[in-house]
C-alpha positions as CSV (number, residue, x, y, z in Angstrom):
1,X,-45.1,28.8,-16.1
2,X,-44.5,32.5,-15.5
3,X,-43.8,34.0,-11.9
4,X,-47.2,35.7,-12.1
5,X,-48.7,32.1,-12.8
6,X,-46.9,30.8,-9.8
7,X,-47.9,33.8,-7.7
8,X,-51.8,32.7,-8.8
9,X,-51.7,29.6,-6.8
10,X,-52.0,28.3,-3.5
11,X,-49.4,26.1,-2.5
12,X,-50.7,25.6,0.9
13,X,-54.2,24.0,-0.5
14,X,-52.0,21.8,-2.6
15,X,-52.3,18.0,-1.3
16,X,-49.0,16.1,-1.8
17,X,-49.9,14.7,-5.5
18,X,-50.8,18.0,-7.1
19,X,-47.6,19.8,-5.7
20,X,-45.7,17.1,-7.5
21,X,-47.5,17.8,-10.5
22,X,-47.3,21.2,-10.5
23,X,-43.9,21.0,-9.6
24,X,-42.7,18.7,-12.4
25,X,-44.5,20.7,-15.2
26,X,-42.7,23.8,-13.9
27,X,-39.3,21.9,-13.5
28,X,-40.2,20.3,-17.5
29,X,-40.7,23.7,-19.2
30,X,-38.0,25.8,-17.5
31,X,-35.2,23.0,-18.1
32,X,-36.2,21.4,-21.5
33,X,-33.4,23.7,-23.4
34,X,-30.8,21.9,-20.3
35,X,-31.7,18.4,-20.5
36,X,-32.4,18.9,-24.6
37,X,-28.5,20.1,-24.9
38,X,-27.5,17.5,-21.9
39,X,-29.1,14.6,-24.3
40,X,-27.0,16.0,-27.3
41,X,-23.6,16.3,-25.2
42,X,-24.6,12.7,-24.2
43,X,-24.9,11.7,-27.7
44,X,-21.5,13.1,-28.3
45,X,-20.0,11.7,-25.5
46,X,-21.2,7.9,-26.8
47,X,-19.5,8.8,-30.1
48,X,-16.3,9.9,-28.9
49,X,-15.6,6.8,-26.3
50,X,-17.1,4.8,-30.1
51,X,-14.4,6.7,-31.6
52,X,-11.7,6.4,-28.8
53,X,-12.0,2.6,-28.4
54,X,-11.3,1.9,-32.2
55,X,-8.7,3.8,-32.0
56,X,-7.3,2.6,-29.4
57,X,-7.9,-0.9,-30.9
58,X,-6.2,0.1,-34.3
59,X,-3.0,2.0,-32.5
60,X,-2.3,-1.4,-31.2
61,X,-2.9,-3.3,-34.3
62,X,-0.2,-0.6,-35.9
63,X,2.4,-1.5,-32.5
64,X,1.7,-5.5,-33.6
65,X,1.9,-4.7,-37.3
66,X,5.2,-2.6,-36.8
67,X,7.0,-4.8,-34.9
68,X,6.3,-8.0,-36.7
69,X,7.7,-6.0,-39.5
70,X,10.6,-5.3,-38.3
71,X,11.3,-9.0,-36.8
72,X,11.1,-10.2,-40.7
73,X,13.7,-8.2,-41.3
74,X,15.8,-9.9,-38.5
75,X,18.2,-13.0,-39.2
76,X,15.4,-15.7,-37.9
77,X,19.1,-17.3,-36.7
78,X,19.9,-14.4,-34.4
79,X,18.4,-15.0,-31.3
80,X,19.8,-12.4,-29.5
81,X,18.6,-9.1,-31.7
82,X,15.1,-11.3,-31.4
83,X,15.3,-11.4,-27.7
84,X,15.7,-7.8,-27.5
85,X,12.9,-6.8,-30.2
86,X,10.5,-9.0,-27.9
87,X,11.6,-7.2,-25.0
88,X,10.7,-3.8,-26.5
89,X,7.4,-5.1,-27.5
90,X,6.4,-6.0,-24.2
91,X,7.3,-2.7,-23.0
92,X,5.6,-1.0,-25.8
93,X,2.4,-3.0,-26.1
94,X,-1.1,-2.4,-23.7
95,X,-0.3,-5.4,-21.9
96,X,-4.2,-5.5,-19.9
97,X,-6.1,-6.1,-22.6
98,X,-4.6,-9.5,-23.5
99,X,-2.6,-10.5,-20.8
100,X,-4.6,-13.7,-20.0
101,X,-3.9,-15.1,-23.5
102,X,-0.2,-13.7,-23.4
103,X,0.2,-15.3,-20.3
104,X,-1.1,-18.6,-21.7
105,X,1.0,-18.5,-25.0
106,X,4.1,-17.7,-22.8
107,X,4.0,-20.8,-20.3
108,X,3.0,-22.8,-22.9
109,X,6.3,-21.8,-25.5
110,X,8.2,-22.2,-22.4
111,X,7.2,-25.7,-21.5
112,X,8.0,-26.4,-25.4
113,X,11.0,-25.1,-25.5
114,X,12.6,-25.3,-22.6
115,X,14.6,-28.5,-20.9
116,X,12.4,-29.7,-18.1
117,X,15.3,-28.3,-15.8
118,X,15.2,-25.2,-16.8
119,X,11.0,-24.6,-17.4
120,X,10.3,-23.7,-14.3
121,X,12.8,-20.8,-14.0
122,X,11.8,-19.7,-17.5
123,X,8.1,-19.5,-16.3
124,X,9.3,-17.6,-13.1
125,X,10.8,-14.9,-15.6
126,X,8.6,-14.8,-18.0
127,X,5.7,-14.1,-15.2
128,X,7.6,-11.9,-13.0
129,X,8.5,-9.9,-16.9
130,X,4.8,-9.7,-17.5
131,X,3.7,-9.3,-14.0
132,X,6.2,-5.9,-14.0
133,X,5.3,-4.8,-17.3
134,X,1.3,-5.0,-16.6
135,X,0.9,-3.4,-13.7
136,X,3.6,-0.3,-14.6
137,X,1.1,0.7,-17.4
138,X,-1.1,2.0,-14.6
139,X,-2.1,3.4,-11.4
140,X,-1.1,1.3,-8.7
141,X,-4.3,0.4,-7.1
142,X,-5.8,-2.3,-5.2
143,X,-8.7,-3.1,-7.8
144,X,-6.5,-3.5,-11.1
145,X,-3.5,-4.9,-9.2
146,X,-6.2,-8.0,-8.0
147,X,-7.7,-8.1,-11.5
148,X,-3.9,-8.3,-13.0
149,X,-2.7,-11.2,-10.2
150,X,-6.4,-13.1,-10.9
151,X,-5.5,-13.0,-14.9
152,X,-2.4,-14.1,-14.6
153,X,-3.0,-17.0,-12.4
154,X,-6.1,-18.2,-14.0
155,X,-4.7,-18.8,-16.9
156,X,-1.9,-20.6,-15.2
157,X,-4.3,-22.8,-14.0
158,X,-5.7,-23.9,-17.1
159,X,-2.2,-25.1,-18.8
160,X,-1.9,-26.5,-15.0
161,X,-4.9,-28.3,-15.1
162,X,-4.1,-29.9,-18.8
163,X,-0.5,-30.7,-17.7
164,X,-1.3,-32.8,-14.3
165,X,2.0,-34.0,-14.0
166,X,3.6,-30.5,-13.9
167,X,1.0,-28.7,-12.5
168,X,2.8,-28.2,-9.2
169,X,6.4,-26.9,-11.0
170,X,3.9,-24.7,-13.1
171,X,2.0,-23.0,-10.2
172,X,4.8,-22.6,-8.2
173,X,6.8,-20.9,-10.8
174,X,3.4,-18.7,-11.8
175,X,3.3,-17.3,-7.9
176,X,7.1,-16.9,-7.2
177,X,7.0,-14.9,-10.5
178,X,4.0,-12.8,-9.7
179,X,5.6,-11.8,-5.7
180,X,8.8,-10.7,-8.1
181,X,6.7,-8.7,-10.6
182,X,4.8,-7.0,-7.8
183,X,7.9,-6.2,-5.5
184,X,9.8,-4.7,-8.5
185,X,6.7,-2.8,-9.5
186,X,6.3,-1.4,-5.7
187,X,10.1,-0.7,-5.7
188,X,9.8,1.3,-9.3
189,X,6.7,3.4,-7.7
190,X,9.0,4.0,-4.7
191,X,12.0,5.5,-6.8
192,X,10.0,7.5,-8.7
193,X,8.0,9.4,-6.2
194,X,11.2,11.6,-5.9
195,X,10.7,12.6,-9.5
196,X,7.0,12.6,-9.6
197,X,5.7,15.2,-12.0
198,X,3.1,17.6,-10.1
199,X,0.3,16.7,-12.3
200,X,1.2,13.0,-11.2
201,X,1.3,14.3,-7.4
202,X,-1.9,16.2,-7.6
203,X,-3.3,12.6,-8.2
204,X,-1.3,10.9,-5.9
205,X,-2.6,13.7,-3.2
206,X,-5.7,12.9,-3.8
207,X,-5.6,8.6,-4.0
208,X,-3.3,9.2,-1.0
209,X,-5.4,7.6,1.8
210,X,-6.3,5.0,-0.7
211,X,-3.0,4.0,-1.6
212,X,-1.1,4.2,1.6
213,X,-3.7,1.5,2.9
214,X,-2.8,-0.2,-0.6
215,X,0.4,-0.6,0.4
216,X,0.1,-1.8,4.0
217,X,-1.6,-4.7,2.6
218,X,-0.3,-6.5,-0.5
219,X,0.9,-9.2,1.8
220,X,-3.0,-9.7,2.2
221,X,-3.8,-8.9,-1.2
222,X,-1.1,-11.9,-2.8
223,X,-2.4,-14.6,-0.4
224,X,-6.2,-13.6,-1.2
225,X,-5.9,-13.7,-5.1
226,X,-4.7,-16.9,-4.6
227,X,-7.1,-18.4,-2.1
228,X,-9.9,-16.9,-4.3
229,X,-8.5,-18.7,-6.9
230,X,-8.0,-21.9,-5.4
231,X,-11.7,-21.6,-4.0
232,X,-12.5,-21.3,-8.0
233,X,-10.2,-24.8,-9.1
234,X,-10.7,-28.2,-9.2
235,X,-10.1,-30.2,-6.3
236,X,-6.8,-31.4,-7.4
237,X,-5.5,-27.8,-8.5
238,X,-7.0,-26.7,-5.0
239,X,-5.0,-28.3,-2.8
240,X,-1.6,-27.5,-4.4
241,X,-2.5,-23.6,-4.6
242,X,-3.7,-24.2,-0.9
243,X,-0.4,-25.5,0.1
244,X,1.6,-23.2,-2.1
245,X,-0.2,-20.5,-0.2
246,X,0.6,-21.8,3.2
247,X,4.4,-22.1,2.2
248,X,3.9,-18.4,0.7
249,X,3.4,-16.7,4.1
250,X,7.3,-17.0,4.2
251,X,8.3,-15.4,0.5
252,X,6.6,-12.6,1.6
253,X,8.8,-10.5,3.7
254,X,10.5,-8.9,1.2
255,X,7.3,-7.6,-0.4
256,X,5.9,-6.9,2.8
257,X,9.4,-4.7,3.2
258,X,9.3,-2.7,0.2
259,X,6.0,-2.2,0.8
260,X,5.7,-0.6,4.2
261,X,9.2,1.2,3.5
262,X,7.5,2.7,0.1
263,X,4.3,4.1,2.2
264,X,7.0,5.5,4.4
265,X,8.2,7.5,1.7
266,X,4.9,8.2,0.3
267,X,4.4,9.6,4.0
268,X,7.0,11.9,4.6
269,X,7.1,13.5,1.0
270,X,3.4,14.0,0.2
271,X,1.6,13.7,3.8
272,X,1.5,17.6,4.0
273,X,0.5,18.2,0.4
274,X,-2.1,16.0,1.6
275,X,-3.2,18.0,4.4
276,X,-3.3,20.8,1.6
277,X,-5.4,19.3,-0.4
278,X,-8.1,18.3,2.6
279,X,-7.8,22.4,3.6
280,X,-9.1,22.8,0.0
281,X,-11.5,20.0,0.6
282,X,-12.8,22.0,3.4
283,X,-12.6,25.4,1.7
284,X,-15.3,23.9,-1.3
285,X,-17.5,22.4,1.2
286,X,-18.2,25.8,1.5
287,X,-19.6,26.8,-1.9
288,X,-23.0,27.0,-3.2
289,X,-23.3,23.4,-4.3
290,X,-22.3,22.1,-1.1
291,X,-24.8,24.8,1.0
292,X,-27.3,23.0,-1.2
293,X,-26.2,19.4,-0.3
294,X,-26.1,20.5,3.7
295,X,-30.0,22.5,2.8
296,X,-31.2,19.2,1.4
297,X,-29.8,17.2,4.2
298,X,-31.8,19.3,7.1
299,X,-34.8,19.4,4.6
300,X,-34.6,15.3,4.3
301,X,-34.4,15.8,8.4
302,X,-37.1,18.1,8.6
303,X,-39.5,15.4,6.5
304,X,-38.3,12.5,8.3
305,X,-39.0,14.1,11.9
306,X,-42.5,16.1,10.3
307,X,-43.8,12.2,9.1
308,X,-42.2,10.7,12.8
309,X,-44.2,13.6,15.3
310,X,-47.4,12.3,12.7
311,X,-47.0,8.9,13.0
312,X,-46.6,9.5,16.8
313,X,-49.3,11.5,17.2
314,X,-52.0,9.3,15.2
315,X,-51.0,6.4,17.3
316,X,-51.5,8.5,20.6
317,X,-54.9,9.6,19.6
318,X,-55.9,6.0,18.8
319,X,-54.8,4.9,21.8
320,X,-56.9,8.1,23.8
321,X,-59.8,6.5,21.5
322,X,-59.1,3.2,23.1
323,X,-58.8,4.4,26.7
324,X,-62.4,6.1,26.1
């Protein structure tokens, strides 16, 4: 519809059903190009996270392929040069997207394997190894550190639950290892925020609030995965997690420590970037996009107040009608 068109009709006769009309036609011929190349960019976009997740699938496929290569070529004897393969594997494989199944397959080779004196240190190790390992291949956030503690305990639970007469030694060992996993991680993020790149800070800056109040409460975090969990269990598995919480109150000092000492750092080093970057903040709520935000807020107003005086006045004359 042309601006002459436009100019040709009277908005103000317009009831509220043919200005929507009017307004959607002119709103579906001027942006059809728009939404025409949006749809195709959308298209694309589908393709490439097709494209990305295959590959991504396949890259780790290679990792498995290469290293299990390289183990036939080792002395099946020579635990040792094993030992240390395995330990570059973990480092080198995208632990997340089958930790609850590594997990499993780790208790389980360790309750084989090991003497029962020794199986409940092994599964300490192994879970703090895998804790560490997991959540150092991302952000360290509230969200995916719960959804890495859940994983891991879950599936602790259900070699638990089919060994009853170890389940105890097995949980135990599954939550000690898990704290250790999540203090080293903590203490790794703390070191390196002195030789954070600045992309990496720029991201930091702007997860700051988020993470700072992260770190005040893994304490709280710990004891909830587990409760949650509990809550989820048997009756039998229940009460053991509910007691191994209770006694878990006191392991946590250290992690509450490193914690609160790491946000202390966080603080001093990056607290005035942050203020920076809320300046910014404040400098863009000035451009056009956000004028139009703050223009559609008062407009929302201005309907809300127009429909409120109505409704107001239509009830006053009824009741002057009444009164009559």
């Amino acid at each position: 519809m042309s601006l002459q068109e436009l100019r040709n009709i009277k908005f103000e006769k317009l009831n509220l059903i043919e200005m929507k009309d009017i307004t959607a036609d002119i709103i579906g011929s001027r942006t059809k190009k728009l939404r025409d190349e949006l749809e195709a960019l959308l298209l694309q976009k589908e393709l490439i996270e097709k494209s990305l997740e295959k590959k991504s699938h396949e890259l780790q496929e290679t990792k498995y392929a290469i290293f299990n290569e390289i183990e036939s070529l080792i002395d099946k004897d020579d635990a040792q040069t094993i030992s240390k393969l395995h330990q570059v594997k973990l480092q080198s494989i995208d632990l997340f997207d089958l930790l609850g199944e590594t997990v499993e397959g780790a208790i389980i080779t360790a309750l084989e394997k090991s003497k029962d004196s020794e199986a409940k240190e092994t599964i300490q190790e192994v879970i703090k190894e895998l804790t560490y390992q997991t959540i150092k291949e991302g952000t360290l956030n509230t969200i995916r550190v719960r959804k890495i503690l859940s994983t891991i305990l879950h599936s602790s639970i259900d070699i638990a639950e089919a060994t009853p007469n170890i389940s105890e030694e097995i949980l135990e060992a599954t939550l000690k290892g898990m704290r250790a996993g999540l203090l080293q991680s903590i203490d790794r993020f703390k070191k390196r925020l002195a030789y954070m790149p600045l992309e990496a800070k720029h991201i930091l800056i702007e997860d700051y609030d988020t993470i700072m109040e992260d770190l005040n409460q893994t304490d709280t975090l710990f004891l909830q995965v587990v409760q949650t969990q509990a809550n989820e269990s048997s009756p039998a598995i229940r009460k053991i997690l509910v007691e191994l919480n209770k006694k878990m109150h006191y392991d946590l000092e250290e992690l509450i420590y490193i914690s609160k000492e790491t946000a202390q750092v966080m603080k001093e080093r990056f607290s005035a970037l942050a203020k920076t970057a809320v300046k910014k903040a404040d400098t863009a709520l000035k451009s056009e996009t956000a004028k139009e935000a703050k223009r559609m807020g008062i407009q929302a107003w201005g309907v809300a107040k127009t429909a409120l005086s109505g409704a107001i006045k239509s009830a006053k004359n009824a009741l002057e009608q009444k009164d009559k």
